[in-house]
Each structure stands twice: as C-alpha cells, then as structure tokens.
C-alpha positions in Angstrom: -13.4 -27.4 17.4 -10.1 -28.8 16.8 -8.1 -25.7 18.1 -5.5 -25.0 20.9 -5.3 -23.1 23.9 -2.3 -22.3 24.9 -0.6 -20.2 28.1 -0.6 -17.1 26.6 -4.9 -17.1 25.6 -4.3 -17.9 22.2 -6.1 -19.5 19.7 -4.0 -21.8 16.9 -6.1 -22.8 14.0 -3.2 -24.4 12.0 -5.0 -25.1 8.7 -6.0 -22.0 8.0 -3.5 -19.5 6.3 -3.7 -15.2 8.6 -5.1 -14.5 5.5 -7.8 -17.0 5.2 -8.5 -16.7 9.0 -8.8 -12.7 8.6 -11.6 -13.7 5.9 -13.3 -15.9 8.2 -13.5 -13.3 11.3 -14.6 -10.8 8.4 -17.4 -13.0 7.8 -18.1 -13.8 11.4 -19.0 -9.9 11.6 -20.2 -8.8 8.8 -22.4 -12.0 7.8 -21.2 -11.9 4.0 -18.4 -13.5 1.6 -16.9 -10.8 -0.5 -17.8 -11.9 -4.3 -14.0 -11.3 -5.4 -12.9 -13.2 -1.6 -10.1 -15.3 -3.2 -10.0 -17.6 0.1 -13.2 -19.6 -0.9 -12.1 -22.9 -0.5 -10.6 -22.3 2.5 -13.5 -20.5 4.0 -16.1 -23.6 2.3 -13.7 -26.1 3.6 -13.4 -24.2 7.4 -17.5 -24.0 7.7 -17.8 -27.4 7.4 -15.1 -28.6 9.8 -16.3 -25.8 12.1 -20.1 -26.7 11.5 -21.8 -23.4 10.0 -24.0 -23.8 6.8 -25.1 -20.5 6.3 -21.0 -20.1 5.5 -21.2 -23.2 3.5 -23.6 -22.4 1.4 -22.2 -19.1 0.3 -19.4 -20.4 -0.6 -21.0 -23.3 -2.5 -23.0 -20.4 -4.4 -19.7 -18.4 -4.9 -17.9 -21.5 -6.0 -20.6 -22.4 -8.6 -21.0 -19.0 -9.3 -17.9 -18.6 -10.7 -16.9 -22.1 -12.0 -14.5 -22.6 -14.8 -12.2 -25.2 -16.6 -9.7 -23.4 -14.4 -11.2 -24.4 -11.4 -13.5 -27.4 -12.2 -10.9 -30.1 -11.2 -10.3 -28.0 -7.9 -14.3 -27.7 -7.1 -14.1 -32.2 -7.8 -11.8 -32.2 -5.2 -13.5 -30.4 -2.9 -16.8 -32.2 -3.5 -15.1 -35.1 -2.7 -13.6 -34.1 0.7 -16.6 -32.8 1.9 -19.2 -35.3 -0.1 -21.4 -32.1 -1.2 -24.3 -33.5 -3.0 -25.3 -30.1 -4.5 -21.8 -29.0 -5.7 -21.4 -32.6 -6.8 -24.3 -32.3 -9.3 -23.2 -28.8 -10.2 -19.9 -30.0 -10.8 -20.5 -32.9 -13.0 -22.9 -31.4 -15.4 -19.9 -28.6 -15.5 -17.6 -31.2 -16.5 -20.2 -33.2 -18.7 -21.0 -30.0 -20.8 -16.9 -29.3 -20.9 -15.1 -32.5 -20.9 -13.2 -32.1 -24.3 -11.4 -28.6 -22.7 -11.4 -30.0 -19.4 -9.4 -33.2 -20.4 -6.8 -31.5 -22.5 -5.9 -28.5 -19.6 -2.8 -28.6 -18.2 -4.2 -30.1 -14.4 -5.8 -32.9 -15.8 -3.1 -35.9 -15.8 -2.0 -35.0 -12.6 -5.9 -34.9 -11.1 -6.6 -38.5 -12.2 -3.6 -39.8 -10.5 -4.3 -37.9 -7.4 -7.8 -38.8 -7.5 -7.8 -42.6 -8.9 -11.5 -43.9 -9.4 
C-alpha cells in the first residue's frame, strides 16, 4: 500500500480526493457502492491499486451500468490503465454500436491525441 505514516499517526493517500476517500471508508463499512456514488472511477481505480475485487467489480458493474457517449471515452481510458478485459469488451461493443455520436462529441479529438494507437 503506497501510503505514509507520518509522526502524528496519520495516514496520507495522496491520489485520492476527502471526498473520494470518504466513499471508500463508506464502502469499507457498509460493503456497498451507492448507485448515484459520483466517485466511481476513483473508487474502481483505488480497488485495484489497493487489491480488492469485490470493490472492483462493483464499480465495473456501476460503470457499465451506466455507460454513455458522455462517459465512453472516459471508461477507454480507464480500461487501458488498468487492462480490464471485461470492461474492455463492454466498452468496445459500446463504442462499435455508437461510433458515429461518439466521434463527433466534443472529447473526441482531444482523446485520440491523448491516447495515440
């Protein structure tokens, strides 16, 4: 776990927002994701740095759950981070089924040249 210690008993998780962190402790006790729990990625991205699937997967549901051309490019991105096989089939039938909206929205240009081939 990449976190600090410090003097006064801390813990410092610095890629993690208070709010996204408060999400994860509310998972950590109640064992659910909220279905309108806007901190998704973070919490998706968080269980698989910190190693807890049951976390992961939830928020893979939630994400595909909920997937739009809003959102695709961001749920590519994140497929590609964490190299998500399932989300990474979800994902490109999404974008196979959508492609003419998704390459005219706004987000477009600037995902190919952040994400070259």
């Amino acid at each position: 776990m990449n976190c600090k210690n410090s003097v006064e008993k801390s813990i410092t998780i610095p890629d993690m927002s208070y709010e996204e962190l408060k999400a994860l402790l509310e998972f950590f006790y109640c064992g659910i994701l909220s279905p309108t729990s806007k901190h998704t990625r973070a919490l998706y991205l968080a269980a698989d740095k910190y190693e807890i699937p049951y976390l992961q997967e939830l928020c893979r549901d939630h994400l595909i759950s909920t997937t739009s051309v809003s959102n695709i490019l961001d749920i590519l991105e994140m497929y590609t981070i964490l190299s998500d096989n399932h989300l990474k089939g979800w994902a490109t039938f999404f974008v196979v089924s959508h492609m003419e909206k998704i390459v005219n929205s706004n987000g477009y240009k600037s995902f190919v040249q952040q994400n070259p081939v």
